[in-house]
FIDO-181503 format. One record per residue: residue in one letter; chain; x, y, z of N, C-alpha, C in turn; residue number from 1. Coordinates in steps of 0.05 Angstrom, whole numbers, plus 32768, in hexadecimal, padded with zeros to 4 digits. Layout:
BEGIN
+----+----+------+------+------+------+------+------+------+------+------+-----+
: aa : ch :  n.x :  n.y :  n.z : ca.x : ca.y : ca.z :  c.x :  c.y :  c.z :   i :
+----+----+------+------+------+------+------+------+------+------+------+-----+
:  a :  A :    X :    Y :    Z :    X :    Y :    Z :    X :    Y :    Z : NUM :
...
+----+----+------+------+------+------+------+------+------+------+------+-----+
END
This chain:
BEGIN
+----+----+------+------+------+------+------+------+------+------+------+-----+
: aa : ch :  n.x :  n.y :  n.z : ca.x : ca.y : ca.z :  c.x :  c.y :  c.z :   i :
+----+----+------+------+------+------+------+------+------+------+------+-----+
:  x :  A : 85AD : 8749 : 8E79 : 8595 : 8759 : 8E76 : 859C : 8777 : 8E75 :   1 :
:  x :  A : 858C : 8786 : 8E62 : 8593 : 879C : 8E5B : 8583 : 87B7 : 8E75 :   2 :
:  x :  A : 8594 : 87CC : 8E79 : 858C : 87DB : 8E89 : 8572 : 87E4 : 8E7B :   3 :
:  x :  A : 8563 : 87F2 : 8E8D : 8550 : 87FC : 8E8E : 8553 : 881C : 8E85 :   4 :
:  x :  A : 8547 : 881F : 8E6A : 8555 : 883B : 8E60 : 853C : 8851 : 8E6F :   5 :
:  x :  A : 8549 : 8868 : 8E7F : 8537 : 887A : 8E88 : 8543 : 8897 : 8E70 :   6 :
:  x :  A : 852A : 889E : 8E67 : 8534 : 88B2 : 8E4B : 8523 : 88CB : 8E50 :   7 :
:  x :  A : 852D : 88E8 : 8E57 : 8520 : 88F9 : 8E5D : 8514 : 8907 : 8E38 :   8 :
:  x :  A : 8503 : 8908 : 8E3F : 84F1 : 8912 : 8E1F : 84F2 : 8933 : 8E1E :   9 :
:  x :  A : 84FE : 893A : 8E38 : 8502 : 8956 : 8E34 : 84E2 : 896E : 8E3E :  10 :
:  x :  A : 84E9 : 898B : 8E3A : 84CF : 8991 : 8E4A : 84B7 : 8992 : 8E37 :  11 :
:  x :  A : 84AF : 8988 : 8E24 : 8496 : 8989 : 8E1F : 849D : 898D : 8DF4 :  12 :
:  x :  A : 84A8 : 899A : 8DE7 : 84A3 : 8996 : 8DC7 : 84BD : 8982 : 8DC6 :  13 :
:  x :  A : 84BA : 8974 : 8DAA : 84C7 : 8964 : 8DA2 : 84E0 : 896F : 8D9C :  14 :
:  x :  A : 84E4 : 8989 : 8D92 : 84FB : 899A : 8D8D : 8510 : 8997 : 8DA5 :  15 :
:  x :  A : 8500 : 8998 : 8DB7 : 8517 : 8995 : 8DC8 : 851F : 8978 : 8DE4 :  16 :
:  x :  A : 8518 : 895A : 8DC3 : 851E : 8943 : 8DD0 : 853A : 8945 : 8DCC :  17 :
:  x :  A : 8550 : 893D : 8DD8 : 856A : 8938 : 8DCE : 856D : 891E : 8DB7 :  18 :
:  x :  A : 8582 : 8922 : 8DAA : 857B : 890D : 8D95 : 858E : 88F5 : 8D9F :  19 :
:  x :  A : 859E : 88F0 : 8DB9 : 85AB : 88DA : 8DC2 : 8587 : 88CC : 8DCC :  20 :
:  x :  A : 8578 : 88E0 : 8DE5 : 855E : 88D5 : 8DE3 : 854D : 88BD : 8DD9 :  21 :
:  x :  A : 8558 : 88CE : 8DC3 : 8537 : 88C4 : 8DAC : 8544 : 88AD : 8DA8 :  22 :
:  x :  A : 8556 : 88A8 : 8D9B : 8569 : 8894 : 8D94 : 8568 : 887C : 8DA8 :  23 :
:  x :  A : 8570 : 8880 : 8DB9 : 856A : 8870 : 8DD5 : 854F : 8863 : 8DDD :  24 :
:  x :  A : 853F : 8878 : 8DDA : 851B : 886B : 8DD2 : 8519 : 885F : 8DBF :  25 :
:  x :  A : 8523 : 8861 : 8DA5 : 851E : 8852 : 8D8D : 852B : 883A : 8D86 :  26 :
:  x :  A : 853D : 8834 : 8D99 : 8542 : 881C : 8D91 : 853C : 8805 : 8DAE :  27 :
:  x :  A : 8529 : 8812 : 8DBB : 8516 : 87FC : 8DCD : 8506 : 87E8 : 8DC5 :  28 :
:  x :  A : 8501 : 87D9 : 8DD8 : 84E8 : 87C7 : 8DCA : 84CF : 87CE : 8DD4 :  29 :
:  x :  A : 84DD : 87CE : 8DF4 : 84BE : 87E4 : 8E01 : 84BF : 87F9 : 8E12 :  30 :
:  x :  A : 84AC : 880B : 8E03 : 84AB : 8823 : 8E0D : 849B : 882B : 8E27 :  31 :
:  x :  A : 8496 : 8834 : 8E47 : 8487 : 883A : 8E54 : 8487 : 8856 : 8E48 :  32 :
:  x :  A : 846E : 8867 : 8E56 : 8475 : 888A : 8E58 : 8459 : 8895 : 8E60 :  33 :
:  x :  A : 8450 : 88AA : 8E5A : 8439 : 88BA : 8E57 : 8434 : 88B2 : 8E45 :  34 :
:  x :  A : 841C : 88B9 : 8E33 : 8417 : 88B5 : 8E1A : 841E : 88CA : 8E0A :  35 :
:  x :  A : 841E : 88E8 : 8E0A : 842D : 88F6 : 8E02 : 8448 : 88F2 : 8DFA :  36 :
:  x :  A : 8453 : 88E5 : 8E0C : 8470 : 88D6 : 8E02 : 8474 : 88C3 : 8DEB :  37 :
:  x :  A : 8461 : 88AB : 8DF3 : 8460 : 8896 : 8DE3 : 8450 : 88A0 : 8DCC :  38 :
:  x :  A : 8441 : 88B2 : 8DC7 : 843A : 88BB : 8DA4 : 8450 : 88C5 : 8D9B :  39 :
:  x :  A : 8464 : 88CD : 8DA2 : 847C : 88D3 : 8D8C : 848B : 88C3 : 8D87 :  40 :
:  x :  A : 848B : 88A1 : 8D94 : 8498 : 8883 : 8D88 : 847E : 887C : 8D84 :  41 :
:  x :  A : 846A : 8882 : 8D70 : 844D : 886F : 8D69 : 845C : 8859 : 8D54 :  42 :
:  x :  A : 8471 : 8867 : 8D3F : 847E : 8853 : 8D2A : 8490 : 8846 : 8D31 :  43 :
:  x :  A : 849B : 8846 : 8D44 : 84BC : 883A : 8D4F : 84B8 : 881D : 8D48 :  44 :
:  x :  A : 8497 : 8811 : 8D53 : 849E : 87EE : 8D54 : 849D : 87E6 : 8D71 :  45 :
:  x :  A : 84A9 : 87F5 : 8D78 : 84AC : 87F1 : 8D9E : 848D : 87F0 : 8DAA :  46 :
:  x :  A : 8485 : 87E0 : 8DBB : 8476 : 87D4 : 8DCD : 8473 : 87F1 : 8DDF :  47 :
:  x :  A : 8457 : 8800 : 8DDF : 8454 : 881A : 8DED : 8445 : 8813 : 8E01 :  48 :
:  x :  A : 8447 : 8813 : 8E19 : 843B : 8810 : 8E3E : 843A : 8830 : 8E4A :  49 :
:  x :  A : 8419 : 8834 : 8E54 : 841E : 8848 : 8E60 : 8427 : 884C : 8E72 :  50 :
:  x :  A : 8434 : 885F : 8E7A : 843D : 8861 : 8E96 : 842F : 886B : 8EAE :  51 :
:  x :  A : 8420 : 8860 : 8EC3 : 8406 : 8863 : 8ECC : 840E : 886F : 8EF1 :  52 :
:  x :  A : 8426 : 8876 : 8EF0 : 842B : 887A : 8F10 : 8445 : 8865 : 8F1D :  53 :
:  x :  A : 843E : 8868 : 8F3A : 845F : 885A : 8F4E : 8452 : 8843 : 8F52 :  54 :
:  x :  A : 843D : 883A : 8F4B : 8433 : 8820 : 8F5B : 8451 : 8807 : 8F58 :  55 :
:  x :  A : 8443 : 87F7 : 8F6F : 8453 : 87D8 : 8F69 : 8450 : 87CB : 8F53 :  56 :
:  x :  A : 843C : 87C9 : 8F4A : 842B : 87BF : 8F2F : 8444 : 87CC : 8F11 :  57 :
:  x :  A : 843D : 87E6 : 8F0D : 844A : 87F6 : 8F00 : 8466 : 87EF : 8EFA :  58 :
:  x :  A : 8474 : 87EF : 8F15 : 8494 : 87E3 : 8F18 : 8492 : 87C8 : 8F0E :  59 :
:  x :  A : 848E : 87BD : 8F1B : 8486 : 879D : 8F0C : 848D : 8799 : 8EF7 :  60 :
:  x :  A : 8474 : 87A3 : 8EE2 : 8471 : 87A2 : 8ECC : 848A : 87B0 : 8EBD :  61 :
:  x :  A : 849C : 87C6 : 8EC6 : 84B0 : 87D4 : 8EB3 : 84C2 : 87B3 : 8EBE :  62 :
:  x :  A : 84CE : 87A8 : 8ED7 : 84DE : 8798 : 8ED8 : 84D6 : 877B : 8EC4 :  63 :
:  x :  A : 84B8 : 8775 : 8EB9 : 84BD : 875F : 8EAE : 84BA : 876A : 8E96 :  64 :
:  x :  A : 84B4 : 8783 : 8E8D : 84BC : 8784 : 8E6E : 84E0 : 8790 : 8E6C :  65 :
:  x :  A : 84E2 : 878E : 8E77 : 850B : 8791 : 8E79 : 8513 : 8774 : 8E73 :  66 :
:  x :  A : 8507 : 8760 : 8E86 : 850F : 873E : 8E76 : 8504 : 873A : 8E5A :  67 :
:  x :  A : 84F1 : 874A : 8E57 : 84EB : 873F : 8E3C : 84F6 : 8747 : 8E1E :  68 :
:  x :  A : 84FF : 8764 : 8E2A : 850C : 8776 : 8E12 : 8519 : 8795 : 8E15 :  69 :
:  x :  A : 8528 : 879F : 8E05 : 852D : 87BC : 8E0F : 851C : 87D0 : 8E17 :  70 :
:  x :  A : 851C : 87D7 : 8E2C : 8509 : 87ED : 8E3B : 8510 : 8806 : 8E3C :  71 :
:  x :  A : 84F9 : 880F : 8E43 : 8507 : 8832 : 8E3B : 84EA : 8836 : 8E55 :  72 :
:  x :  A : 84F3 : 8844 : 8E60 : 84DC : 8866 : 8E71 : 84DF : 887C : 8E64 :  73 :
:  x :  A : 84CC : 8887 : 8E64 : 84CE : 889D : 8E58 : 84C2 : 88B6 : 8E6A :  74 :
:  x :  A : 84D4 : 88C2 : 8E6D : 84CA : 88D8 : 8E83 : 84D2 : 88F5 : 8E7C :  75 :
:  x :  A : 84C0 : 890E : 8E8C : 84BE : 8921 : 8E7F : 84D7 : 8930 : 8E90 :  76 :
:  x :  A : 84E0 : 8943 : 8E78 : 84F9 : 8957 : 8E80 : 8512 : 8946 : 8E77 :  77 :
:  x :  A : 8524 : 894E : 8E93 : 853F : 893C : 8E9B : 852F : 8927 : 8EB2 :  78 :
:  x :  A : 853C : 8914 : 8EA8 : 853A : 88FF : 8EC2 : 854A : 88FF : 8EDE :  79 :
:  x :  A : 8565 : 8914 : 8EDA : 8563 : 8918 : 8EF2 : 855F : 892D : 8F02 :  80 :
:  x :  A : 854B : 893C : 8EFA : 8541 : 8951 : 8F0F : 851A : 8944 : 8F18 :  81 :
:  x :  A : 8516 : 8941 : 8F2A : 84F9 : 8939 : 8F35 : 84EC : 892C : 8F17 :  82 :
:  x :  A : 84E8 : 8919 : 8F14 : 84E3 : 88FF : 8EF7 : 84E2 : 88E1 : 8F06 :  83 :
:  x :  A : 84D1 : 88D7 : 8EFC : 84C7 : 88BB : 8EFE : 84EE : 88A6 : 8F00 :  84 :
:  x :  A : 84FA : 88B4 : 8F08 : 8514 : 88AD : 8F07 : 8519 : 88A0 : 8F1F :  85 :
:  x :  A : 8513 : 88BB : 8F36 : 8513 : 88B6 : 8F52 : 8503 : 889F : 8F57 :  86 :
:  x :  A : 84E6 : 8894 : 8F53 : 84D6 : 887F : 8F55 : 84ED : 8862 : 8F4A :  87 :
:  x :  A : 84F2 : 8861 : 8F35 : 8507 : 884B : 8F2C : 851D : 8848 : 8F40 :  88 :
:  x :  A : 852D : 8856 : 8F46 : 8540 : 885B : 8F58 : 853A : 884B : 8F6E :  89 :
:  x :  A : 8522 : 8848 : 8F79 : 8518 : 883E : 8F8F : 8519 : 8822 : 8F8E :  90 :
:  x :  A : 8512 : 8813 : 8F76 : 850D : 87FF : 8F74 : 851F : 87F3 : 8F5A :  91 :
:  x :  A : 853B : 87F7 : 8F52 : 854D : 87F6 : 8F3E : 856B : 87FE : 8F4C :  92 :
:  x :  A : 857F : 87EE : 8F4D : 859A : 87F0 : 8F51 : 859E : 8807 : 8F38 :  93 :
:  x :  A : 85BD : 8814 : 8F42 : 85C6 : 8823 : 8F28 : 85CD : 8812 : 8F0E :  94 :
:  x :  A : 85DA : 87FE : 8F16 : 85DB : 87F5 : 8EF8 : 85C0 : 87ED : 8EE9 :  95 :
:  x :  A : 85AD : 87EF : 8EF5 : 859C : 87E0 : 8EE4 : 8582 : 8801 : 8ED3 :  96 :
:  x :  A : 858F : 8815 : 8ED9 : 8586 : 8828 : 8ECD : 859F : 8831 : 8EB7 :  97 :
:  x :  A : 8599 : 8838 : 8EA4 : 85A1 : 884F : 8E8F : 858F : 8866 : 8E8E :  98 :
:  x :  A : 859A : 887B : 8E8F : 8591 : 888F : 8E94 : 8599 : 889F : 8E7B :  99 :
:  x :  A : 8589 : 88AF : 8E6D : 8585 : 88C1 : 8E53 : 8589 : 88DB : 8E5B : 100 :
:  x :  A : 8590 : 88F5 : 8E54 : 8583 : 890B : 8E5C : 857B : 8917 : 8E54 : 101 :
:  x :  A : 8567 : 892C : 8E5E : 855B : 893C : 8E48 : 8552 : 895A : 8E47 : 102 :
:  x :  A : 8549 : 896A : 8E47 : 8547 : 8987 : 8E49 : 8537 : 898F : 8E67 : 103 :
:  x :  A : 853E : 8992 : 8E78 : 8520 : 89A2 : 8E94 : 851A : 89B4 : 8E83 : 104 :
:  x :  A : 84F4 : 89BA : 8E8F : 84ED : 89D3 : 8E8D : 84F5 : 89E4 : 8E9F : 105 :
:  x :  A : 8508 : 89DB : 8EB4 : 851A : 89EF : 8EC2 : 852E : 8A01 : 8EB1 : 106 :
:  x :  A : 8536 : 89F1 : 8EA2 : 854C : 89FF : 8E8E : 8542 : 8A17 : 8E87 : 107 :
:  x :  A : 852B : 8A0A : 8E72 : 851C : 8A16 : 8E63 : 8511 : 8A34 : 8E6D : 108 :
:  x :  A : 8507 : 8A2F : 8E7D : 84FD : 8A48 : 8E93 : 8517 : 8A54 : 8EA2 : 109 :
:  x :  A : 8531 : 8A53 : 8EA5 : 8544 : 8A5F : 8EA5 : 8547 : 8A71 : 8E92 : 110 :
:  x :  A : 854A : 8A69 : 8E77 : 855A : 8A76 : 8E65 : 853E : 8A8B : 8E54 : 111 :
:  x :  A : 8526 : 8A80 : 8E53 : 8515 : 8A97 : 8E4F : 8515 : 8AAD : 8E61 : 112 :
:  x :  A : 851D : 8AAE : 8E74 : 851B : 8AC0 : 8E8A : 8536 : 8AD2 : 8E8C : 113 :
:  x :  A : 8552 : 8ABF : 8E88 : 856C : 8ACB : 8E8B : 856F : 8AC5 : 8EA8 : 114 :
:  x :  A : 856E : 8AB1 : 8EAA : 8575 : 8AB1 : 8ECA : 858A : 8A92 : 8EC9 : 115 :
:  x :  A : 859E : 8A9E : 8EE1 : 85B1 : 8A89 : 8ED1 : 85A8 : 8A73 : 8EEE : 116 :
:  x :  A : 85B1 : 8A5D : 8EE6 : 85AB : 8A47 : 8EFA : 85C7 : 8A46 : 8F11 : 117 :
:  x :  A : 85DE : 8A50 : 8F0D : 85F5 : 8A46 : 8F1C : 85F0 : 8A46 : 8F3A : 118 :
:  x :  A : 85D4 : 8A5C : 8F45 : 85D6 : 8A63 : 8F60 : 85BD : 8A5D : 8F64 : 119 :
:  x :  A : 85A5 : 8A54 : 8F5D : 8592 : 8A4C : 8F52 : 8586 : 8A2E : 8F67 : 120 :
:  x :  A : 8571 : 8A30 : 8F76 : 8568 : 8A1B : 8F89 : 8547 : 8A14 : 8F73 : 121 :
:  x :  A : 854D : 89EF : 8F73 : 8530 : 89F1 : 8F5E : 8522 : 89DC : 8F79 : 122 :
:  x :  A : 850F : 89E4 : 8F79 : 84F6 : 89D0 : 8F8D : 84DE : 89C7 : 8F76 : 123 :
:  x :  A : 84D1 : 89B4 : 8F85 : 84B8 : 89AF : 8F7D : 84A5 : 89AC : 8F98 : 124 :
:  x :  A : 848E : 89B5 : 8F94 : 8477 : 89B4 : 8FA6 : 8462 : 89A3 : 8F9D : 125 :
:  x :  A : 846F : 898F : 8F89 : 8458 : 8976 : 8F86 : 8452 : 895D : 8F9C : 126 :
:  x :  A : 843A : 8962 : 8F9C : 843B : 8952 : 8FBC : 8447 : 8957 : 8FD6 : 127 :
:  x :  A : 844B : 8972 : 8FD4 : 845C : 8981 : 8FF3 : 8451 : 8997 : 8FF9 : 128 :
:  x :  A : 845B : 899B : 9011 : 8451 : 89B2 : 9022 : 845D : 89C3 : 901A : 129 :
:  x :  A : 8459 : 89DD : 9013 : 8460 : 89FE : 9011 : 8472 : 8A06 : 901E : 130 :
:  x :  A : 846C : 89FB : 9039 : 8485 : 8A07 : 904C : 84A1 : 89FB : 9047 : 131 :
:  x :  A : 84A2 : 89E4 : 9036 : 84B6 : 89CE : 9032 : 84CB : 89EE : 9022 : 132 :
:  x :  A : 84BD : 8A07 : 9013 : 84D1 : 8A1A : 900B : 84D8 : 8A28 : 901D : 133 :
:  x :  A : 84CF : 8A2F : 9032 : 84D5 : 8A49 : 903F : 84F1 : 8A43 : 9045 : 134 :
:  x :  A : 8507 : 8A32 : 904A : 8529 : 8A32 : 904A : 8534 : 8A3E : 9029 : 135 :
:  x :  A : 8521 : 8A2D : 901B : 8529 : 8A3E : 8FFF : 8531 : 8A60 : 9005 : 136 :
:  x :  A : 8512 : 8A68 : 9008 : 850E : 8A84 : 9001 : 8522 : 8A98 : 9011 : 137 :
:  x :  A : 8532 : 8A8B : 902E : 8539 : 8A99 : 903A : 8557 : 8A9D : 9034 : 138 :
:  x :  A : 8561 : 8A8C : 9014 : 857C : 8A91 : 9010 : 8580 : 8AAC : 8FF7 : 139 :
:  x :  A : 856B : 8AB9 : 8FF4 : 856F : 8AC9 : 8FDB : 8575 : 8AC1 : 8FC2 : 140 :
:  x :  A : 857A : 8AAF : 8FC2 : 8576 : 8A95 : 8FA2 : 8564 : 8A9A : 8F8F : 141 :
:  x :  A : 856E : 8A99 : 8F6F : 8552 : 8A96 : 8F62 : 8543 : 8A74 : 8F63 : 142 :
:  x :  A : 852A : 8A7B : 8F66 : 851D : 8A69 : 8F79 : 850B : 8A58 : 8F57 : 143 :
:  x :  A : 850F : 8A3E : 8F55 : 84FA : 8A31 : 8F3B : 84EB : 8A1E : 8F47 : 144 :
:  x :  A : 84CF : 8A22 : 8F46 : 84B7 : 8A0D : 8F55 : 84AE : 8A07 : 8F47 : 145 :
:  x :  A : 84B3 : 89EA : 8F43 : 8497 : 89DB : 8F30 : 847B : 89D3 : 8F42 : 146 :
:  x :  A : 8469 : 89DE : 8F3A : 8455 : 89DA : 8F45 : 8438 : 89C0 : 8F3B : 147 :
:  x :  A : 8427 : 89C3 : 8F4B : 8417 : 89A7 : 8F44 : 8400 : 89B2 : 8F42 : 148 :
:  x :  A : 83EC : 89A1 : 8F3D : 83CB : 89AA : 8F41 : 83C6 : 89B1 : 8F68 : 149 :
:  x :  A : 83CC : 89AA : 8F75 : 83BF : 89B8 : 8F92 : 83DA : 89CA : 8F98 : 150 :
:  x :  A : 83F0 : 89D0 : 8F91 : 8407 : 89E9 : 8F93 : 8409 : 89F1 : 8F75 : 151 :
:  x :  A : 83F4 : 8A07 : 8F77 : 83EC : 8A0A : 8F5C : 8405 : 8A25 : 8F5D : 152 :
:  x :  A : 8404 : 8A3B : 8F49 : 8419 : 8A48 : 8F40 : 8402 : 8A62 : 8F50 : 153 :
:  x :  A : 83F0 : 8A64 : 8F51 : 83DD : 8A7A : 8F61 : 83E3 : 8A6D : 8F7A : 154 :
:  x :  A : 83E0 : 8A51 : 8F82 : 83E4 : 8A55 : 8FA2 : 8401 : 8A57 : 8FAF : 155 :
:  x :  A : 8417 : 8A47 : 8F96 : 842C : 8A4D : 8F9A : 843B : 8A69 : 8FA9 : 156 :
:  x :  A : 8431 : 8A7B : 8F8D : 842C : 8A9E : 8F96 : 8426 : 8AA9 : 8FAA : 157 :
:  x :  A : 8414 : 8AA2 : 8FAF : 8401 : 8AAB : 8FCB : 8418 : 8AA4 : 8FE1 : 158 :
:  x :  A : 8420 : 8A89 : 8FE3 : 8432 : 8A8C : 8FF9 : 844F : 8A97 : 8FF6 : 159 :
:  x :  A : 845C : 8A96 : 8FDD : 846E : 8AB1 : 8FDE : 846E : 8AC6 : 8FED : 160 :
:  x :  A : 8454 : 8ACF : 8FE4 : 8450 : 8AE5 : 8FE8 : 8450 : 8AF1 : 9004 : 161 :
:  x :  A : 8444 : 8AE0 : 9018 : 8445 : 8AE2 : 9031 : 8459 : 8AD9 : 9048 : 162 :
:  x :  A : 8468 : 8AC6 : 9036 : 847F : 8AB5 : 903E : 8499 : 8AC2 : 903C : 163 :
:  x :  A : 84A3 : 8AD1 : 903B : 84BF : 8AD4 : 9035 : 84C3 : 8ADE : 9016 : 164 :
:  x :  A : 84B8 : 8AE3 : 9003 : 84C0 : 8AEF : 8FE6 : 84A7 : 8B03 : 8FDB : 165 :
:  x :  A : 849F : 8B13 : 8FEE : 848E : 8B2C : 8FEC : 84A2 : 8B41 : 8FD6 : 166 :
:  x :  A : 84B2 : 8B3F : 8FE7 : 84C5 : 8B53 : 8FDA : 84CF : 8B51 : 8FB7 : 167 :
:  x :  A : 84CD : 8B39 : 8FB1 : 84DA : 8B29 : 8F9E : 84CA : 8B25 : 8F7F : 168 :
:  x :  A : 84D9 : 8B29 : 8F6E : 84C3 : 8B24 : 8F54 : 84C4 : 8B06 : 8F50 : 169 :
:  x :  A : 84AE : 8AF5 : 8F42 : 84A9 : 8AE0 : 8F3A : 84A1 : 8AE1 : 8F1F : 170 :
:  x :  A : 84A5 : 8AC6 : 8F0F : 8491 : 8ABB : 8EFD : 8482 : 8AA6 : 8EF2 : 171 :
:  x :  A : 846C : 8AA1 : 8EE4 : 846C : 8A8B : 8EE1 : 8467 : 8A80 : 8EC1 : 172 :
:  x :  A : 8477 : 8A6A : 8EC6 : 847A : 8A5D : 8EAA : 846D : 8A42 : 8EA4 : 173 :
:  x :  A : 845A : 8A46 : 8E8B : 844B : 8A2B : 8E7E : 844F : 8A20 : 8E6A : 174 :
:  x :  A : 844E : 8A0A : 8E69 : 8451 : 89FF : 8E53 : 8462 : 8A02 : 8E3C : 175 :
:  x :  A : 847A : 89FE : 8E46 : 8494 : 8A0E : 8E39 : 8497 : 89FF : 8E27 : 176 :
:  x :  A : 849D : 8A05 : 8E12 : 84A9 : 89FE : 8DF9 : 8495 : 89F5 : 8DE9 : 177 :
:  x :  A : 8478 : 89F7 : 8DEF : 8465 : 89E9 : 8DDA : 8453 : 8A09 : 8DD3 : 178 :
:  x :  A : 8443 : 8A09 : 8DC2 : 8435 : 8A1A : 8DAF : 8430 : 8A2D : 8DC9 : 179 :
:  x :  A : 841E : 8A1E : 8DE4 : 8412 : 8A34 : 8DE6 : 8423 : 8A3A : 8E08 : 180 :
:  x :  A : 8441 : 8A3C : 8E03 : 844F : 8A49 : 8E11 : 8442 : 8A5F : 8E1C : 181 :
:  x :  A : 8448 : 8A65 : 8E39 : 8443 : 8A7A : 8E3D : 845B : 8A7F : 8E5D : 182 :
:  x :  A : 8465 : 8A9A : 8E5B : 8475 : 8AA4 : 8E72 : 8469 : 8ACC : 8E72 : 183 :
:  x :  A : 8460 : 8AC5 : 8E93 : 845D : 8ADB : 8E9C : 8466 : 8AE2 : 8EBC : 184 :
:  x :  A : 8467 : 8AFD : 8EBA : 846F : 8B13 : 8ECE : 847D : 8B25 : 8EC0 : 185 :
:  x :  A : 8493 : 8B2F : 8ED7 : 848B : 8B28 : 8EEF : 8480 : 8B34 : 8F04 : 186 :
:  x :  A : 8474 : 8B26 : 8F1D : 845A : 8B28 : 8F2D : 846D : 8B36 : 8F44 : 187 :
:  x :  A : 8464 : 8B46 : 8F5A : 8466 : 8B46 : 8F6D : 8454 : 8B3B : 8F81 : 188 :
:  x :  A : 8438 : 8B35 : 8F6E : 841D : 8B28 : 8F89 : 841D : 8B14 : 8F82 : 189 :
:  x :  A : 8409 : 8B0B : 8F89 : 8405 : 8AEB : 8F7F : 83F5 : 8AEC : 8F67 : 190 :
:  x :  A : 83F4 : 8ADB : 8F55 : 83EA : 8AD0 : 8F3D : 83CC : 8ACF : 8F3E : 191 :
:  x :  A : 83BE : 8ADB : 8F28 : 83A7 : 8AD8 : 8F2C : 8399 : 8AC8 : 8F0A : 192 :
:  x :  A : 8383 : 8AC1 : 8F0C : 8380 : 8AB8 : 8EF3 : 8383 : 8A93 : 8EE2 : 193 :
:  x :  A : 8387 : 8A92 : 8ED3 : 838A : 8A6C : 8ECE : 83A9 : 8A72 : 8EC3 : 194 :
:  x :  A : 83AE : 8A57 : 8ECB : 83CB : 8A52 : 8ECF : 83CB : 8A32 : 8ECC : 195 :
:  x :  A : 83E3 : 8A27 : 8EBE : 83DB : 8A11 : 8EBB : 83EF : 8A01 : 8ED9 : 196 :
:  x :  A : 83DB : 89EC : 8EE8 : 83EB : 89E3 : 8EFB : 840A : 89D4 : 8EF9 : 197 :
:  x :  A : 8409 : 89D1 : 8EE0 : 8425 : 89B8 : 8EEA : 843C : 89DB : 8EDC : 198 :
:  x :  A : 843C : 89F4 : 8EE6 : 8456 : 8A04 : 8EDC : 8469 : 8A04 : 8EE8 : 199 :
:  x :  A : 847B : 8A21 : 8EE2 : 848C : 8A21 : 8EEF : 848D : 8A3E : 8F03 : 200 :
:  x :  A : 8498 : 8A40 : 8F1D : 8490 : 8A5A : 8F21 : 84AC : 8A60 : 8F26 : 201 :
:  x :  A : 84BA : 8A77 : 8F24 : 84D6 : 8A76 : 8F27 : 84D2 : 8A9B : 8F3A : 202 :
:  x :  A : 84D9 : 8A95 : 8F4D : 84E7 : 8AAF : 8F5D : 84FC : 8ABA : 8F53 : 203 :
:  x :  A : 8506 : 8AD0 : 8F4D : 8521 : 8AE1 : 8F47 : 8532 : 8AE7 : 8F63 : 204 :
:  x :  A : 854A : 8AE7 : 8F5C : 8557 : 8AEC : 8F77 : 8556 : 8B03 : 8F86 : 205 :
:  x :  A : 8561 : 8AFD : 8F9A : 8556 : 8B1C : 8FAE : 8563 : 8B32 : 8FA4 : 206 :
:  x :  A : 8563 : 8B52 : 8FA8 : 8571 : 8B61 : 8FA4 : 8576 : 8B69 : 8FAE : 207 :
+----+----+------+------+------+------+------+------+------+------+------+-----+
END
């Protein structure tokens, strides 16, 4: 039985799927993903399942469509930085994953910015506490937060701000690589205004 292909689709336009990727999706039989994912294999032929969360149910279902035919996940970014990867992991030996890779919007928000990653600490505050950064903030690191709907990129800010990176410029980055890209700062206060929740907020290093 064939591994279980986990295939990062990269951060968000098709321009920047890798083409080992796509390749790897396209010759599945069934596809899980977002649906955003699965509209860019609508012609493949492959068998498209949404991908609906960590439930038991969910897992299940990717392990009996693996007996039935080549599988693919399809998950957003690289699969191995915070991606529906970690969830598999839990419930999948290594051999029984293949793993794809594919572009972060960490990258992405690196290199619009000029900020190089080598010294570079990336967190996420999806589903975590705020304070889970304050060891971050206290190494002078450029700092990359992906944030969620309740650690929004304004509340994110706000606790910068009071936390340990007053001093420090920030920015934040949306929806990178599609039409209505947007990267601003940088801020010394906190963020005011709409912002889309799932960005990126990236601290600059200390000076």
């Amino acid at each position: 039985m064939e591994p279980i292909r986990v295939i990062g689709m990269g951060p968000g336009s098709e321009e920047y799927l890798l083409p080992v990727s796509r390749d790897a999706a396209l010759e599945c039989e069934i596809l899980f993903g977002a649906q955003r994912h699965l509209d860019l294999f609508e012609s493949s032929g492959a068998e498209r399942r949404e991908l609906t969360g960590a439930s038991d149910g969910m897992i299940a279902a990717i392990a009996e469509a693996r007996s039935q035919g080549r599988t693919g996940v399809l998950v957003s970014g690289d699969p191995a930085l915070y991606s529906y990867l970690r969830v598999l992991q839990r419930h999948f030996s290594r051999s029984d994953l293949a793993i794809y890779p594919g572009v972060s919007s960490i990258h992405v928000a690196a290199c619009r910015l000029g900020i190089s990653l080598e010294d570079a600490i990336i967190a996420s505050v999806h589903g975590r506490e705020l304070s889970d950064l304050d060891r971050s903030l206290t190494t002078g690191a450029p700092l990359f937060i992906l944030t969620d709907k309740s650690n929004s990129p304004a509340r994110v800010t706000e606790y910068l701000s009071t936390n340990g990176a007053g001093s420090r410029q920030y920015h934040v980055c949306e929806n990178l690589t599609l039409p209505d890209e947007r990267v601003s700062g940088p801020f010394r206060d906190p963020v005011t205004g709409e912002h889309q929740s799932l960005s990126i907020v990236v601290v600059e290093a200390m000076k």
